[in-house]
ZAMARGU-4260 file (C-alpha; in steps of 0.2 Angstrom, whole numbers, plus 5000, padded with zeros to 4 digits):
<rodrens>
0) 4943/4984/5073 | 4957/4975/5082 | 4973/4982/5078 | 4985/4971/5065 | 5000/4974/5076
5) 5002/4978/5096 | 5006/4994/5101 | 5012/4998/5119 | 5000/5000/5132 | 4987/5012/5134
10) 4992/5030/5129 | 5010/5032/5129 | 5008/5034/5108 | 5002/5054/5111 | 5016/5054/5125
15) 5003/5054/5140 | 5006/5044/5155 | 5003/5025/5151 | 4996/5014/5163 | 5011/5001/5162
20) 5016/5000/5181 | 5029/5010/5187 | 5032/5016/5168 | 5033/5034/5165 | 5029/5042/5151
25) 5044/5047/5138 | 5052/5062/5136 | 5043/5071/5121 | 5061/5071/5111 | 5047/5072/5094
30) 5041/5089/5097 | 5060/5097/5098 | 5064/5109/5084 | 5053/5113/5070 | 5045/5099/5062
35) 5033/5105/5047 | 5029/5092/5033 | 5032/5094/5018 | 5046/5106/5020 | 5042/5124/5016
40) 5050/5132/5000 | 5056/5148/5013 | 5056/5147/5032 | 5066/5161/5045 | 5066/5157/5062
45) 5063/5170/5074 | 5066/5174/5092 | 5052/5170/5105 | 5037/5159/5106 | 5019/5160/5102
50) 5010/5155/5116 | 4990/5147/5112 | 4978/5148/5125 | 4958/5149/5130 | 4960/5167/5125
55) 4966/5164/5109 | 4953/5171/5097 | 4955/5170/5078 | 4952/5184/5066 | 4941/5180/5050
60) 4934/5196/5041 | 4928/5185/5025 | 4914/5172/5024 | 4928/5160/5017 | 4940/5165/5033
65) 4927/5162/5045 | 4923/5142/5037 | 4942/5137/5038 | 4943/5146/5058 | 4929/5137/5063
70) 4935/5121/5057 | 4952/5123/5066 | 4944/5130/5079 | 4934/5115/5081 | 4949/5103/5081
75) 4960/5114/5091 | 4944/5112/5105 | 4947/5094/5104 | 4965/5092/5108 | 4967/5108/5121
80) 4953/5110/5126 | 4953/5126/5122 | 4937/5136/5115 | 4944/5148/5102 | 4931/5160/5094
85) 4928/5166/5080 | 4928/5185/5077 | 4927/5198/5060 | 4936/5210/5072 | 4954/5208/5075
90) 4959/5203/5090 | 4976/5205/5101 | 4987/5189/5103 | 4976/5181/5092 | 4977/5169/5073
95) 4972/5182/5058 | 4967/5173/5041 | 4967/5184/5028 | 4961/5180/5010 | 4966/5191/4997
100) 4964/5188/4979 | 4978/5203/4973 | 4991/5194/4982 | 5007/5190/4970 | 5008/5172/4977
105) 5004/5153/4971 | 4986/5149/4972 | 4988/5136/4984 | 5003/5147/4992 | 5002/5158/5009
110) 5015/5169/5021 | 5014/5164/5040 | 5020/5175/5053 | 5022/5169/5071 | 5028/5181/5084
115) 5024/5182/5101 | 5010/5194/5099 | 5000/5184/5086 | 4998/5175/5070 | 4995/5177/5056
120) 4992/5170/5037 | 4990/5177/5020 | 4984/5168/5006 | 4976/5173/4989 | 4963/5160/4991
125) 4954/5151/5005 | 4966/5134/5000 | 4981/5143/5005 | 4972/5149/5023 | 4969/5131/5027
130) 4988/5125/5021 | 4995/5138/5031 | 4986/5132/5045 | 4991/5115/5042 | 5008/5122/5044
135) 5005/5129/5059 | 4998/5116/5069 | 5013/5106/5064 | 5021/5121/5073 | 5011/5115/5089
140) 5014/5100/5096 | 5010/5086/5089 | 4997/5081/5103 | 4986/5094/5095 | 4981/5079/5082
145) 4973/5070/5100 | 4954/5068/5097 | 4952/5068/5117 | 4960/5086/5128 | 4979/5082/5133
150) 4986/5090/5147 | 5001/5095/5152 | 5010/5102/5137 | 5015/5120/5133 | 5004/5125/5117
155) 5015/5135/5109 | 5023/5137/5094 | 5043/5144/5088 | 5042/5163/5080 | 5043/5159/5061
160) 5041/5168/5043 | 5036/5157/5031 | 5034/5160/5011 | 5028/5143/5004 | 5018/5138/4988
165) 5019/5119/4982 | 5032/5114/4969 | 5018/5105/4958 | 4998/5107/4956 | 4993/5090/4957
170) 4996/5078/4974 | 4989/5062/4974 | 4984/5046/4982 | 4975/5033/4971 | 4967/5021/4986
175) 4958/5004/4976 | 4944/4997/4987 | 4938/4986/4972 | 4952/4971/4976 | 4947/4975/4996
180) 4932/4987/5001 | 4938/5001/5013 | 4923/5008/5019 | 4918/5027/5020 | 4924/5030/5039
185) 4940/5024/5033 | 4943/5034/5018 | 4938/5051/5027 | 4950/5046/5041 | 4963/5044/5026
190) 4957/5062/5021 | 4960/5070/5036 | 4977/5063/5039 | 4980/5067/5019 | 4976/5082/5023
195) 4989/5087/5033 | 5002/5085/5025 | 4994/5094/5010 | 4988/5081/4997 | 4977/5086/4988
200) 4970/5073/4977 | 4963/5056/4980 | 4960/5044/4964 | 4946/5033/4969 | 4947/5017/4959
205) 4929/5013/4957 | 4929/4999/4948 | 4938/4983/4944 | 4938/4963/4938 | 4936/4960/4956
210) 4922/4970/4961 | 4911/4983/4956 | 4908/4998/4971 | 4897/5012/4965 | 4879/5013/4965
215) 4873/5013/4944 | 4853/5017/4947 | 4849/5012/4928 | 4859/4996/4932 | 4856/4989/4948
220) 4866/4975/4945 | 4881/4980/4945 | 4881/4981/4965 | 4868/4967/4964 | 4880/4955/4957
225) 4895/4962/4953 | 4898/4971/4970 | 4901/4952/4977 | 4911/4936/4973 | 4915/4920/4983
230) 4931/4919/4988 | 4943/4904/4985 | 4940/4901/5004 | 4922/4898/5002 | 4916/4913/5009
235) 4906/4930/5000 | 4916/4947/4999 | 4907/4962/4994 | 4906/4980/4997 | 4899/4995/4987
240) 4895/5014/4987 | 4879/5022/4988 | 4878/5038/4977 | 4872/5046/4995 | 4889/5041/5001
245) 4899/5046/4986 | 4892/5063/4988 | 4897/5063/5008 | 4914/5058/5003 | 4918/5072/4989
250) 4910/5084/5002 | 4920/5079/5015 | 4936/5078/5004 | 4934/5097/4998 | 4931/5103/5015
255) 4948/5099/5016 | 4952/5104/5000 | 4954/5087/4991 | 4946/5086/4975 | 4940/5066/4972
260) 4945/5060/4954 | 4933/5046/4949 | 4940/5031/4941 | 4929/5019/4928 | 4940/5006/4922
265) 4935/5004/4902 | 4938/4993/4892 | 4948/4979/4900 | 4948/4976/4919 | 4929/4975/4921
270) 4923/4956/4922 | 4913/4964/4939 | 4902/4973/4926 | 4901/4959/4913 | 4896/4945/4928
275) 4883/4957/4929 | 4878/4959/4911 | 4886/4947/4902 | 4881/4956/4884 | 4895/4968/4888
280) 4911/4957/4883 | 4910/4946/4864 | 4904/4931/4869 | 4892/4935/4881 | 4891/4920/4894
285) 4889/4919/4911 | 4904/4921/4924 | 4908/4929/4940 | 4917/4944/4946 | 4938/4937/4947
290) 4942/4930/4966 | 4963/4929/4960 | 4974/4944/4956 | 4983/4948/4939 | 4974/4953/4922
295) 4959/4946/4915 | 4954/4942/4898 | 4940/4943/4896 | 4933/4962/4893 | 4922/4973/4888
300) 4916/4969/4868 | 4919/4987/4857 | 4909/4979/4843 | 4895/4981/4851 | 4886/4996/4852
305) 4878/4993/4867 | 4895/4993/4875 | 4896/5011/4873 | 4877/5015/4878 | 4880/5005/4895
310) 4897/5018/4896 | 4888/5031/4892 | 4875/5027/4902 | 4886/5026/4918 | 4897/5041/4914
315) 4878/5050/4916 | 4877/5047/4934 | 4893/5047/4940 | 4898/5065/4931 | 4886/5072/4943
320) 4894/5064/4958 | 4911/5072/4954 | 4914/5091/4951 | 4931/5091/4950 | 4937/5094/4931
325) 4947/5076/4929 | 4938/5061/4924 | 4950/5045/4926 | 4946/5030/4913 | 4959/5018/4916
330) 4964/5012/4897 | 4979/4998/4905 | 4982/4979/4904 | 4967/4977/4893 | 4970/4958/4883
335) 4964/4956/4866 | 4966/4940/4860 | 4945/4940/4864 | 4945/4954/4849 | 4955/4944/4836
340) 4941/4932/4839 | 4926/4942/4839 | 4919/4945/4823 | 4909/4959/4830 | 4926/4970/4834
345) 4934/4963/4818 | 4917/4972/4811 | 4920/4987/4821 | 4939/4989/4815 | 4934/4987/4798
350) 4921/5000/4797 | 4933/5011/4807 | 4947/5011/4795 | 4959/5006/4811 | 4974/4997/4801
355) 4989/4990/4811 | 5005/4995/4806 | 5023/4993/4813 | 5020/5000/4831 | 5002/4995/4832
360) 4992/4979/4827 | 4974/4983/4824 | 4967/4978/4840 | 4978/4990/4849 | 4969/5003/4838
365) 4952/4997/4841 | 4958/4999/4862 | 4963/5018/4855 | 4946/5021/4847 | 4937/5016/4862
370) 4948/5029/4873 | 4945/5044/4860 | 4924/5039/4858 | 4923/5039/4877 | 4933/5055/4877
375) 4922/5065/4868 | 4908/5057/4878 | 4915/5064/4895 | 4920/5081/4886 | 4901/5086/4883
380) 4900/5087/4903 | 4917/5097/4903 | 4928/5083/4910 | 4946/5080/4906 | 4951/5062/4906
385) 4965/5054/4914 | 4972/5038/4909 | 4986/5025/4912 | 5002/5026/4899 | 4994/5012/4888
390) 4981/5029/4883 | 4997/5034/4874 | 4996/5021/4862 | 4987/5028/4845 | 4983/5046/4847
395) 4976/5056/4860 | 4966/5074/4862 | 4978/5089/4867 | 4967/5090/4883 | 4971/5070/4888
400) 4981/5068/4905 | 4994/5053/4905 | 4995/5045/4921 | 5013/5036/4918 | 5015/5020/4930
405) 5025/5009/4919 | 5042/5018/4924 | 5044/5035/4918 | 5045/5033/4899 | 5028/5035/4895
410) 5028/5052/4905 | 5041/5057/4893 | 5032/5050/4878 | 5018/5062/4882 | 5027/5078/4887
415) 5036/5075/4872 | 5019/5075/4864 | 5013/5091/4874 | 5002/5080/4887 | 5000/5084/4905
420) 5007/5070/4913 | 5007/5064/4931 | 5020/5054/4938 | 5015/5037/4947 | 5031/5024/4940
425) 5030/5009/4951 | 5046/5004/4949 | 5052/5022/4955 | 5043/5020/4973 | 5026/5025/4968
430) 5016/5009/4971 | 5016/5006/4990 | 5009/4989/4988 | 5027/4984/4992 | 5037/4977/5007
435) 5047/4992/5016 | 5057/4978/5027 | 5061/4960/5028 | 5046/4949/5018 | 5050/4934/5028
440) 5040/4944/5045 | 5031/4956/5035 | 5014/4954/5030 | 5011/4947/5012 | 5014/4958/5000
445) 5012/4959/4981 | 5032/4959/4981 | 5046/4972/4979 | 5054/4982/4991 | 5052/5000/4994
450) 5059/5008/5008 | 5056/5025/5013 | 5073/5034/5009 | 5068/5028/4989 | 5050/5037/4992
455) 5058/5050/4997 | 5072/5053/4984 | 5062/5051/4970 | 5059/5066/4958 | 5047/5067/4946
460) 5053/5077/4932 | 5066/5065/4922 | 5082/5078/4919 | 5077/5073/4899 | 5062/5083/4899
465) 5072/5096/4909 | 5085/5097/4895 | 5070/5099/4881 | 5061/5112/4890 | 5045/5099/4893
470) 5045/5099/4912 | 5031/5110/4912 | 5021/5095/4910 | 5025/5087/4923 | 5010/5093/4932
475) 5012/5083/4950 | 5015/5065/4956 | 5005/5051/4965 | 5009/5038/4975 | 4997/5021/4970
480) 4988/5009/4983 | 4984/4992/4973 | 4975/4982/4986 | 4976/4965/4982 | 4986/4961/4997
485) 4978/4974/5010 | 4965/4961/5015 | 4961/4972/5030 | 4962/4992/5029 | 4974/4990/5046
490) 4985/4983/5030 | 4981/4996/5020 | 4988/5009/5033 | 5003/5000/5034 | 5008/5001/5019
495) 5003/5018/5017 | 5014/5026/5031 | 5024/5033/5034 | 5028/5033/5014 | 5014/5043/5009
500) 5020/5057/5020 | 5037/5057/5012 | 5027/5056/4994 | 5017/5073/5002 | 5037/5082/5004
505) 5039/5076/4984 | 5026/5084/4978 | 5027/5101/4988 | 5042/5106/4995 | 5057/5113/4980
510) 5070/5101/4974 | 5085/5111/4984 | 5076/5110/5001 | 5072/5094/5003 | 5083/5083/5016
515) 5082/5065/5020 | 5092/5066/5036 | 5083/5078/5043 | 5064/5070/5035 | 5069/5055/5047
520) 5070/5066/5060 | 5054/5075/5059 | 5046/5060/5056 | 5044/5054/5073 | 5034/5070/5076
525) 5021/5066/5063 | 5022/5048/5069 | 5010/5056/5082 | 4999/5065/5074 | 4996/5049/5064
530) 4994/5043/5082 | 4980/5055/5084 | 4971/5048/5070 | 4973/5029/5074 | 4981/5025/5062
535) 4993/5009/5060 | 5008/5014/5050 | 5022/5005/5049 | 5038/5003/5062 | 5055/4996/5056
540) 5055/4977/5065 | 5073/4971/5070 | 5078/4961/5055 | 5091/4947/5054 | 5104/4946/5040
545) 5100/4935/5026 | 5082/4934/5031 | 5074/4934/5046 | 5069/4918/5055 | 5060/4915/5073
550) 5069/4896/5074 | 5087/4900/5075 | 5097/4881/5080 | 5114/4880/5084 | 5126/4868/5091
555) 5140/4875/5102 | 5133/4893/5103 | 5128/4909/5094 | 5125/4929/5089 | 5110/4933/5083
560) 5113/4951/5075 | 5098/4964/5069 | 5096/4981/5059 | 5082/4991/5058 | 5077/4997/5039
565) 5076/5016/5047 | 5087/5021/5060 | 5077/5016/5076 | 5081/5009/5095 | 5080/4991/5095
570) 5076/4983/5114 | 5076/4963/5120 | 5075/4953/5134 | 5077/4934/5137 | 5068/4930/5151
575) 5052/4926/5141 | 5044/4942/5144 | 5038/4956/5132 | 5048/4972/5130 | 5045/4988/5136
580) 5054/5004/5133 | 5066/5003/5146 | 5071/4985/5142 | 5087/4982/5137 | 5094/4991/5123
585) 5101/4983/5106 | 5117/4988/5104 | 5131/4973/5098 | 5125/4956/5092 | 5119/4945/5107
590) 5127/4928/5111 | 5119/4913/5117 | 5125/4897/5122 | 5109/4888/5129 | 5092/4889/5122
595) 5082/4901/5128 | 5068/4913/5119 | 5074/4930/5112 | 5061/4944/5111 | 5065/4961/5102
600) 5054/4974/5095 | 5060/4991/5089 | 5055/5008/5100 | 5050/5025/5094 | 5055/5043/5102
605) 5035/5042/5106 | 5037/5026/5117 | 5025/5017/5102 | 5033/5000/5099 | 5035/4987/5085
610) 5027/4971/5086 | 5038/4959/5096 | 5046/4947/5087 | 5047/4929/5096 | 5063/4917/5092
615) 5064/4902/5099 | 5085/4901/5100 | 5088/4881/5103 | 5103/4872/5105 | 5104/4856/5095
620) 5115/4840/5092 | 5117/4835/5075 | 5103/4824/5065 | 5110/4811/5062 | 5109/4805/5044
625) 5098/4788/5038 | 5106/4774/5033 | 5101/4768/5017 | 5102/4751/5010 | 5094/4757/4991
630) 5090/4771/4985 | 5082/4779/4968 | 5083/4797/4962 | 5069/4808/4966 | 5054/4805/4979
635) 5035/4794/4981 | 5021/4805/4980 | 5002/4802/4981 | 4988/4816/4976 | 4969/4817/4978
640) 4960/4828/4970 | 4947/4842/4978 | 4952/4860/4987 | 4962/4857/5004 | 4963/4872/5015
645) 4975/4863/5030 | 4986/4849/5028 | 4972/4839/5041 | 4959/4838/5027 | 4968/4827/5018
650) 4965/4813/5032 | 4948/4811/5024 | 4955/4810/5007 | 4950/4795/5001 | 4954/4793/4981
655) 4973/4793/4981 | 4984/4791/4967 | 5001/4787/4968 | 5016/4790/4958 | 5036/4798/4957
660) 5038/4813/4956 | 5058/4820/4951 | 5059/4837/4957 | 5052/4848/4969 | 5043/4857/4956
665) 5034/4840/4951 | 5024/4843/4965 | 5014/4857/4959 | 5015/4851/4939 | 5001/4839/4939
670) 4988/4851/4933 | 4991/4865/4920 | 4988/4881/4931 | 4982/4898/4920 | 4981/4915/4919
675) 4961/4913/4925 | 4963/4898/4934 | 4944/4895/4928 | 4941/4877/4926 | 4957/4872/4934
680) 4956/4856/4944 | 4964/4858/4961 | 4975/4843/4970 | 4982/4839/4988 | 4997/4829/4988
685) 5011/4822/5002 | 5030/4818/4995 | 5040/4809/5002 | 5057/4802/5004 | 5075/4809/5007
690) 5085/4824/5006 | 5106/4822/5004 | 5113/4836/5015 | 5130/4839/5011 | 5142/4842/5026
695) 5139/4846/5044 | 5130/4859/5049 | 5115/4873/5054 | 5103/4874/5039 | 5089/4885/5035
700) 5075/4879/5028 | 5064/4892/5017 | 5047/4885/5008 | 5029/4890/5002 | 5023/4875/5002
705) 5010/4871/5017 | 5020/4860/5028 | 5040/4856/5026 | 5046/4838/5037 | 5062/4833/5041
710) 5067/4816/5050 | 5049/4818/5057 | 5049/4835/5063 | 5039/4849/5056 | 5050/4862/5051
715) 5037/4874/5043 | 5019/4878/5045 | 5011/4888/5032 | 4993/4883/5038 | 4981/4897/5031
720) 4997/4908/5022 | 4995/4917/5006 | 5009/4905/4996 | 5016/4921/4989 | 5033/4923/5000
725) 5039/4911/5011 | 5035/4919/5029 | 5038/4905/5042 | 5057/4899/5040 | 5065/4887/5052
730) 5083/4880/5055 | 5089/4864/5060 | 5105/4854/5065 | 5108/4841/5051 | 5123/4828/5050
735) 5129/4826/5032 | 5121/4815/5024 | 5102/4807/5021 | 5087/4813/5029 | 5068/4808/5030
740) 5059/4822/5020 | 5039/4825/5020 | 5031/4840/5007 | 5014/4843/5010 | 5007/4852/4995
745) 4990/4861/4996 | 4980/4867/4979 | 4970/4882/4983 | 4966/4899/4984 | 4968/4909/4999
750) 4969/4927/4999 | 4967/4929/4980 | 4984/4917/4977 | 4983/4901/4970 | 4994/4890/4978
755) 4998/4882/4959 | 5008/4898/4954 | 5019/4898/4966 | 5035/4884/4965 | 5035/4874/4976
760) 5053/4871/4980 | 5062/4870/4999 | 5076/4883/4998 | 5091/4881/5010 | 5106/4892/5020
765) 5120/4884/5026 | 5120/4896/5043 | 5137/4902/5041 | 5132/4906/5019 | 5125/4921/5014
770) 5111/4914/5000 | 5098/4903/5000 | 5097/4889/4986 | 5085/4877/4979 | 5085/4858/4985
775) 5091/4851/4968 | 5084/4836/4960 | 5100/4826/4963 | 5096/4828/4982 | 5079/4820/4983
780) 5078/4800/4984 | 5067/4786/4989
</rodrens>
């Protein structure tokens, strides 16, 4: 697969020598000091060096032992070349892993010594063998993680003693592949990375409105129909999971000691399932699987009993699938207004008892009843549910796990109540569907802003519970992947790293030893190993104040100033050309007095490079203003009706209807939109007229609507954008005054978006003010 951004040439990501010309390759800076994520809770450093080589044998007197030696054995071969074997008699200067169950340490825990004679690491059970492993591969360098032999590097690891266990039991990654399919090669390449820095539980959300993606043998519809939807482009998505493959993926996962918690989403977020069988929800007619985001209302029917036999039925053949104790079952943003309406759930509340009160209206109760009914149903195979916050809400078994994402008060709610609870607040860093830089050159996101220093800094026991004595309930923390805008998995990487690494240092490493500083600074070493595993994280761009633009105008001259989001060298040129490494280096704000093109892209320790950023820097004389003999508040617009995916469909419109519109917003107000968007008629339209600017000056023009004209020159493009956040703005010289004015509104759906949600005002920056604000309606004329 093409990669979503460019990296620099060849090999110089793993620090080899790149075939760039006369480039050579960078100095490994990375691999300088000790660099072992997450943190360990005691390290001493030591004199002297561990040196690997082909000698090297490992030491593995037990059955379990020799499986973990041989799997680092076999990856060791790969990147040194090296063949290590594999031995049940001790060897001099060699890797000893010794399980034994008497030790007084963590499960999970083990001790690892590094001298020059040798290695070795202790551990109660084979899990800690592997993590201390983990920990000293990170003591290597981090060309280790190369799938192909690298040469030239000194294979050997800094003396260390090491006494480590993990600060909480549970370390998790939720990754969703309903709202975008990420197929199997991808999830075990996420495991293998995952597994380095010692997570060691991945929440496979199997099962949403948007697509159904596991193999149900007694209802082959499921995949049939609900596995697929057409997409507001016009063209099918699908994707599903075989049991065959289900079973590959939780074998491979616990080779690396992963354990695979299934999610099925019950009673809301399932319209996948009732496409499929349309019986399942109250009314029962036909629809298809959801092709937008946000939360459906139409769900699953608990007045019916063959609701719960299709549950039941499913539960049958997934439970087998799984071996891992938890059993996650979703229980969020679940509507009911279709329950207030049905007479079957009114039935079913009645003959339950479930009365509202205060807290509670009776439907909320019914949602409870459906939660506890499916509980027991998953505790005659000796499962342990897990559900989101809303599970809370109406009682719950002493055994139920809270997964609290709506901030962190339904994670007190439950300790409060002597439930397990797992940390995953969105609003604390969690959810890394966000931007971590600038949304304006990002790609599209779901919104918010997370950067890596608030990952990092998060902790997931509230001092509340602390003060209370409740912390012990707080049995881990997991970071959330919502997919709706990870269209490809090269997205999906992106937004993962380098954060889920710093989420890997929250859940293991002890609240006193953990170090942002010195994080930033180790994570350029594991920015290779990612390198290792292809994988396309995320590198600060150079950003401009007050939102980035590639269109900078000016009149006399200029200073185009950038920051990086993490502390990273910035190089440019102005010649046209693309930067390297040794191009010039960011240091002070850059002048210009003619127009040129500025490049800049951001560098790593590694040599890896951003994606360039391209800004056309032109000098401009004033617009001058229209003059305007009459003229009448607001602008003319004409629609036609159908769904426009570029502005140059609407040449073969043909049915126009013309009116005035007021306002910007006026635009997009012709049609009531909705929360489904079912049945809603979608409209092009062009507006036109004049914007009043008032004074002199550089203005920035900000917009999600598909094209943006002034005095007959297109200012923005958003030809095929997700109208989310407004990702193409442009500046322009104006005179005060009146100025021709074209908006060129598209209805559709592109990317699970429709274009009716978003405003569709122009938003302007005076170049020398700080905010953007909306074009008022007192600007606007004809």
């Amino acid at each position: 697969m093409k990669k979503l951004f460019t990296t620099m040439c060849v090999a110089a990501t793993l620090g080899i020598l790149t075939s760039c010309g006369t480039q050579t390759a960078p100095e490994r800076s990375y691999n300088e000091g000790i660099n072992i994520i997450p943190t360990p809770a005691s390290m001493q450093q030591q004199d002297g060096r561990f040196k690997l080589a082909s000698g090297t044998a490992f030491y593995a007197p037990t059955p379990e032992a020799k499986t973990i030696a041989e799997f680092f054995a076999a990856k060791l071969k790969g990147s040194t070349g090296f063949n290590l074997a594999v031995t049940d008699s001790e060897a001099k200067s060699g890797i000893s892993l010794l399980i034994d169950p008497a030790m007084d340490i963590n499960d999970e825990g083990y001790r690892l010594d590094v001298t020059p004679q040798g290695v070795k690491i202790q551990a109660k059970t084979p899990q800690g063998i592997f993590y201390g492993m983990q920990s000293f591969l990170q003591l290597l360098p981090a060309e280790v993680e190369s799938p192909t032999v690298v040469k030239n590097i000194d294979w050997s690891a800094p003396c260390v003693a090491i006494d480590d266990a993990p600060r909480f039991s549970y370390r998790g990654v939720m990754m969703d592949p309903c709202r975008h399919f990420i197929p199997v090669e991808n999830i075990k390449k996420q495991l293998d990375v995952l597994s380095l820095f010692k997570i060691n539980t991945f929440h496979w959300h199997l099962t949403e409105d948007q697509g159904w993606r596991i193999e149900i043998k007694k209802y082959p519809k499921l995949t049939e129909i609900g596995s697929k939807r057409i997409e507001g482009e016009g063209y099918e998505y699908g994707g599903f999971y075989t049991q065959e493959e289900i079973k590959d993926v939780v074998a491979y996962a616990a080779e690396r000691f992963i354990t695979v918690v299934p999610e099925l989403e019950l009673p809301g977020h399932e319209l996948a399932a009732i496409a499929a069988y349309p019986e399942l929800s109250c009314k029962g007619e036909p629809t298809t699987p959801r092709i937008i985001w946000g939360v459906e209302d139409i769900v699953m029917c608990p007045g019916k009993e063959d609701m719960f036999k299709f549950l039941e039925d499913v539960i049958e053949e997934m439970v087998p699938l799984f071996p891992g104790t938890y059993f996650h079952i979703g229980g969020d943003e679940c509507p009911k207004s279709s329950w207030k309406a049905c007479p079957a759930c009114q039935a079913r509340i009645k003959a339950e008892g479930l009365q509202g009160d205060k807290q509670h209206t009776a439907e909320e109760r019914l949602q409870s009843y459906v939660i506890q009914r499916m509980e027991k149903v998953l505790a005659k195979y000796g499962k342990k549910i897990i559900g989101w916050d809303e599970i809370l809400e109406g009682g719950l078994s002493p055994d139920a796990t809270v997964m609290s994402w709506r901030g962190e008060g339904g994670g007190i709610a439950s300790a409060l109540q002597d439930h397990d609870v797992i940390m995953t607040p969105g609003g604390n860093g969690m959810y890394l569907d966000t931007f971590q830089g600038d949304s304006k050159i990002e790609p599209v996101s779901i919104g918010g802003y997370t950067l890596l220093s608030k990952v990092y800094n998060y902790n997931p026991v509230p001092d509340t519970l602390v003060t209370m004595g409740k912390d012990h309930y707080i049995k881990g923390v997991q970071a959330n992947h919502w997919s709706e805008y990870m269209y490809t998995t090269d997205i999906m990487e992106y937004r993962m790293y380098p954060r889920m690494i710093a989420v890997s240092e929250i859940a293991w490493t002890p609240l006193a030893k953990k170090d942002y500083k010195d994080f930033e600074r180790r994570i350029n070493n594991a920015y290779v190993r990612l390198d290792g595993h292809d994988i396309n994280y995320h590198i600060p761009q150079p950003e401009q104040p007050y939102g980035s633009c590639n269109m900078v105008a000016f009149t006399d001259s200029t200073s185009l100033t950038f920051t990086t989001t993490r502390p990273e060298t910035m190089v440019y040129t102005l010649d046209g050309s693309d930067p390297t490494p040794a191009s010039t280096p960011y240091t002070e704000p850059i002048k210009v007095s003619e127009s040129t093109t500025l490049k800049i892209r951001t560098v790593l320790p590694s040599g890896k490079m951003s994606p360039t950023r391209t800004i056309a820097v032109e000098k401009q004389t004033l617009s001058p203003a229209k003059t305007v003999e009459t003229k009448t508040p607001g602008l003319k617009m004409k629609m036609s009706y159908g769904t426009y995916l570029k502005a140059s469909e609407l040449d073969k419109a043909t049915d126009w209807k013309e009116l005035t519109v007021k306002s910007l917003h006026d635009i997009r107000s012709q049609v009531n939109s909705t929360e489904s968007m079912r049945g809603v008629e979608q409209y092009g339209a062009i507006a036109t007229g004049y914007v009043e600017i008032p004074e002199d000056g550089v203005y920035y023009f900000s917009s999600n609507n598909d094209e943006v004209w002034i005095d007959g020159k297109r200012l923005i493009n958003n030809e095929g954008e997700v109208k989310r956040f407004s990702r193409h703005d442009a500046s322009m010289a104006l005179a005060k005054g009146l100025h021709e004015i074209k908006v060129v509104f598209l209805g559709h759906i592109i990317g699970g978006w429709p274009s009716l949600w978003d405003s569709a005002n122009i938003s302007i920056r005076k170049a020398d003010q700080e905010k953007f604000v909306p074009i008022k309606p007192e600007q606007l004329f004809y």
